[in-house]
N, C-alpha and C positions, 0 to 999 in steps of 0.2 A: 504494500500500500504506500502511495507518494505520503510525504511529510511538507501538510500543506504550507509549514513557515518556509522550505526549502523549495517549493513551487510557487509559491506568489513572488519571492524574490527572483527566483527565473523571468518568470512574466513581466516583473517588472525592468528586469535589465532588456526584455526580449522588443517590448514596448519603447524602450527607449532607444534603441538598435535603429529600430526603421523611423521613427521621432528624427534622429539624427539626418537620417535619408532624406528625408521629405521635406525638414527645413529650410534642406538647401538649395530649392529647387529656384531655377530661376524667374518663376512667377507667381513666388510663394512669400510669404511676409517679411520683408527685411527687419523690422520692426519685434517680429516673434522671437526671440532666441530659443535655443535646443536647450533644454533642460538638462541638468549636469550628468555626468558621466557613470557608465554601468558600474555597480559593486565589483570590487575588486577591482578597480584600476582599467576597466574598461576592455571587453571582450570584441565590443561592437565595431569589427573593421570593414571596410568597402574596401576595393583595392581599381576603384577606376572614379573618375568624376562623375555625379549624377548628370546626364544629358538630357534634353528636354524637360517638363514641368508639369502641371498639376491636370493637365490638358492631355494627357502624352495616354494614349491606348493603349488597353494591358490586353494581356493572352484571355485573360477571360469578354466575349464578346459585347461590344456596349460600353464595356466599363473603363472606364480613364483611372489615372491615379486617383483623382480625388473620388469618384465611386468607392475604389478599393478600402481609403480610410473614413470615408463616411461609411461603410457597412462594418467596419471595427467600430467608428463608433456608436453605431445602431444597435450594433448587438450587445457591448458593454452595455451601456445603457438599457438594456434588455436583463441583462442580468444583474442587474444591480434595482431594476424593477420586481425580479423574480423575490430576492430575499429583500428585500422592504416592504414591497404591495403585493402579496400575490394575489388577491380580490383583481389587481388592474390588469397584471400577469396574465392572469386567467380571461379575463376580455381579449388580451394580444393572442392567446392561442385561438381563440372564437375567432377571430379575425383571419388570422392564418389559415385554419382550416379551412374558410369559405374562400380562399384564393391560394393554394398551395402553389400553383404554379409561378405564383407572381410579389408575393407578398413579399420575398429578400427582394428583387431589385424596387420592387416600390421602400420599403424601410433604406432603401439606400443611396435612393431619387431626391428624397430631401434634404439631407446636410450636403450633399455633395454638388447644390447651387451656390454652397456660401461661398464668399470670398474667400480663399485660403487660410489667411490670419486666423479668420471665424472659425472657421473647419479644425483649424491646428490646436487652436484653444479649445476650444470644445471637446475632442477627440480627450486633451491632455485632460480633463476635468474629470472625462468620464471614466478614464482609465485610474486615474488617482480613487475617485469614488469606489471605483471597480474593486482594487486591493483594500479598503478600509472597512467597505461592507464584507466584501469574502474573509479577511483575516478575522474580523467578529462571529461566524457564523457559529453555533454552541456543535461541538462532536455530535458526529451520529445525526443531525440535520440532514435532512433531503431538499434539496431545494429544486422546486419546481420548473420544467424547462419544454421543450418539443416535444410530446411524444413518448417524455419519459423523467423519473429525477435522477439528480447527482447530488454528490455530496460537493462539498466549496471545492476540497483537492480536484475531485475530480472535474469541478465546473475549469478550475484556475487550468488545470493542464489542457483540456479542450479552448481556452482561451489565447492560450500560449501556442498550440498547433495553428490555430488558426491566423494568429498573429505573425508567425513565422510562412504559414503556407505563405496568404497574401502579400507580405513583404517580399517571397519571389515573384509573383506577380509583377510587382512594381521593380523589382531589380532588372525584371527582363525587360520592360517598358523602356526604364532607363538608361540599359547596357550595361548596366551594375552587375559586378560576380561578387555576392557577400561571404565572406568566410565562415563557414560552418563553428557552431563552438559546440560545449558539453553540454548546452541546454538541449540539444536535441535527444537526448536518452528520451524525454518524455515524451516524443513524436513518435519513435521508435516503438515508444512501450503500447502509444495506446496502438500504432499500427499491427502489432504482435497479440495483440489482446481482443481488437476486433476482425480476428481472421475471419470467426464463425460467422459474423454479419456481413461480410464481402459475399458469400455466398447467399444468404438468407436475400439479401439483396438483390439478389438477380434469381431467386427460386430452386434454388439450387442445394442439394444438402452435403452438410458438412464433411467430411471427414472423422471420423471418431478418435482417431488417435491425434494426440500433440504432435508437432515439428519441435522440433529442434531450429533457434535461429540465433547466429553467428555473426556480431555485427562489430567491425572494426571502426572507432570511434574515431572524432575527428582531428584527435590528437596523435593519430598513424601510431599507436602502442596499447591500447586498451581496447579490449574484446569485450560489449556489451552481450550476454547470453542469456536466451530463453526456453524454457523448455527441458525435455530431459535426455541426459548425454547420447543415451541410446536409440533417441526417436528412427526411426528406417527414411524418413522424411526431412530432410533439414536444407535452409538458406543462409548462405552465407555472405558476404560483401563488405562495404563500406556505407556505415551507419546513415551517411548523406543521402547513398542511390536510394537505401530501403525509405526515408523518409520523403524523397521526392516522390518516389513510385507511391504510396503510399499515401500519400496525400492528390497524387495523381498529375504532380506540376512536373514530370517528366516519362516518358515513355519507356518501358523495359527494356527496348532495343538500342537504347543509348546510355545505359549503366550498368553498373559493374557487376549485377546479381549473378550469385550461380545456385541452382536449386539442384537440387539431390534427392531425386524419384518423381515420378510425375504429378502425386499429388501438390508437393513444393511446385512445382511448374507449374501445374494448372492456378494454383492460388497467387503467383506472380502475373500471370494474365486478369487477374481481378483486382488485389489488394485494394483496399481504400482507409483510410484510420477516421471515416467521419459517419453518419449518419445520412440518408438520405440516398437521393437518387446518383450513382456513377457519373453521370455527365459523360461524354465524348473522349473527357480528360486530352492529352497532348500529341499530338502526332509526331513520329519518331522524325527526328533531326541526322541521323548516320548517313553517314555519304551511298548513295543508290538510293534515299529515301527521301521523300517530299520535305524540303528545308520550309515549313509550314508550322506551326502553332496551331495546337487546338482549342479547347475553351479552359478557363482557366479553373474550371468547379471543384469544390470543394463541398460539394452537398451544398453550399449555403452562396454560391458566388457564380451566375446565378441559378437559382431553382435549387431546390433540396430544401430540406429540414436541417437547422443549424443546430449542434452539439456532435454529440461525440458518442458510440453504443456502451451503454451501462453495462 
């Protein structure tokens, strides 16, 4: 089980990562400054200039950058309505379910008219709010969400995948290659975790026995592992590919997975770590292959049900 003081401070370094991104865009608030630097000295590297601006169209279809961070802070804001109101909560699911197919890009149509500065304040409001309500939340709370509850850890880690998904989003908008750090164990985990609903997802049933999955972390010496040693089924790689694929912002055919029996196979043509409908996900980038982007979904980016499988 994550240790939610050791997952909100992720989130919030995670949060502050693409904060630093987005500040500097050239049609963004000069007036805003980026908020101070991630715990511990600062993890949060880009290793190119952001190009273009708040304007610039992401892999997911529709959506500009500032979509991307107005539907972070739609959802924050969502969740931070979950465990305060959930009487109002409960109206937003009423709502959602009478428009499933549309209800994220509409929650994500309105902050992303504001002026930037607007956008960037807001977002920063919600995400502070975001960790002060989830860090109160009493143990053993459920707190109510799409379709299902979680507990704050696990709302906070779904918060933090999604925050990292979408900030590839916006890296690939901008040319940006972000460096992977140790926050991603938790992407990792929940993708390992929601194998069984990659299938359930598409109608399909599980496999019964566990994988085995072998993920070399982004510090090139640390082996994250899941599962048990013997499994006949196991994936191995670099903890980055499994979290791309994973969350679906990269194609299997352009990273470094190697699965070991066909079930592992078969379950690398589907993964996903979110709830919600698959999407189209990315179309593979390898040379003999369409140099083409697909949509950028993440369950919730657009269409799906936003969180994470319980």
């Amino acid at each position: 089980m994550a240790d939610p003081v050791e997952v909100l401070a992720d989130l919030r370094a995670e949060g502050e990562e693409l904060d630093r991104l987005v500040s500097g865009l050239r049609d963004g608030p000069a007036a805003v400054g980026a908020p101070g630097g991630a715990p511990g000295g600062g993890d949060a590297r880009t290793v190119a200039p952001a190009a273009g601006g708040w304007a610039a169209p992401t892999p997911a279809p529709g959506w500009t950058v500032a979509h991307q961070i107005a539907h972070l802070t739609w959802t924050d804001e969502r969740v931070v309505q979950s465990a305060t109101d959930p009487e109002g909560f409960a109206e937003e699911v009423r709502r959602a379910a009478a428009s499933p197919g549309t209800f994220v890009d509409e929650g994500a149509a309105g902050p992303a008219v504001l002026a930037p500065g607007v956008l960037l304040a807001r977002w920063r409001e919600g995400r502070a709010a975001l960790l002060r309500v989830l860090a109160a939340v009493p143990p053993g709370t459920r707190l109510p969400w799409y379709g299902t509850s979680m507990s704050a850890a696990s709302m906070a880690t779904g918060r933090l995948m999604e925050t990292w998904a979408h900030g590839e989003d916006i890296a690939d908008a901008l040319g940006v290659r972000r460096l992977p750090t140790a926050r991603l164990r938790h992407v990792a985990r929940i993708g390992v975790r929601a194998r069984d609903y990659a299938y359930a997802a598409r109608g399909l049933t599980p496999p019964a026995e566990e994988f085995r999955v072998e993920l070399l972390a982004p510090d090139g010496r640390t082996l994250w592992t899941y599962g048990p040693e013997d499994a006949a089924q196991r994936v191995t790689g670099p903890a980055l590919d499994f979290c791309l694929l994973a969350t679906r912002r990269a194609h299997r055919h352009d990273l470094a997975l190697r699965a070991h029996g066909p079930d592992a196979d078969r379950w690398l043509d589907i993964a996903q770590a979110f709830a919600g409908p698959p999407g189209a996900g990315r179309k593979p980038r390898r040379a003999g292959r369409p140099e083409e982007a697909g949509d950028g979904s993440d369950g919730v980016a657009p269409g799906g049900t936003p969180g994470t499988p319980s």
